[in-house]
N, C-alpha and C positions, 0 to 999 in steps of 0.2 A: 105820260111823259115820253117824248120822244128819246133815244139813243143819240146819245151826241159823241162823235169822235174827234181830241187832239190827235192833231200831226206833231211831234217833236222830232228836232236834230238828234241825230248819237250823242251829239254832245248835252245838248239838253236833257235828254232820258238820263245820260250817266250821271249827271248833275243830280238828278232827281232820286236818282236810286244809291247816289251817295249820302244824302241827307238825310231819307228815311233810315237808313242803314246805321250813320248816326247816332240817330234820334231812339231808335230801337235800341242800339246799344248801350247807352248816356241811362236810360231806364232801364234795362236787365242791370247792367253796374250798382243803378240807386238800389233797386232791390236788394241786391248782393251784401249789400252794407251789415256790419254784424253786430249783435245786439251793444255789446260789452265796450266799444272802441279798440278793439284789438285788431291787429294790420292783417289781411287776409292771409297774405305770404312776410315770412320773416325777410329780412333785408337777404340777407344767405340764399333761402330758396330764391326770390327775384332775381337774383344777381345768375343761379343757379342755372334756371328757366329760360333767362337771356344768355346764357352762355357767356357771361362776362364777370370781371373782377368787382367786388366793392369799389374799389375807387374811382372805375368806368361809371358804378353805377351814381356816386356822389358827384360825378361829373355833369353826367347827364342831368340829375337832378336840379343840380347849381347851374346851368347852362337853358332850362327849361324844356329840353327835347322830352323829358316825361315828368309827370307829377311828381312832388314832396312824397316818399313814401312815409308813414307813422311805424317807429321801432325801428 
């Protein structure tokens, strides 16, 4: 089998390497999942991590910029 080479745009590669990036992530995440359903980080530490207030953090929640945390 012969060697075959794509040409991509910048834009195109970055496209490509955003999605793998992704898609690697979305699966290291599923892993991460813990046996018991307990929230990885308390509402506290998240809010902590982020550098912002609980109510920033129930904003954002309720606003959809990040996920429903659980706890």
């Amino acid at each position: 089998m012969k060697d075959q080479f794509i040409i991509l745009s910048k834009d195109d590669l970055t496209d490509v390497l955003a999605l793998l990036i992704r898609e690697a992530l979305r699966e290291e995440i599923t892993s991460l999942k813990p046996d018991d359903n307990s929230p990885l980080l308390t509402r506290e530490e998240a809010a902590n991590i982020l550098d912002i207030s609980l109510p920033t953090l129930n904003q954002w929640e309720k606003d959809g910029s990040i996920p429903k945390l659980n706890g």
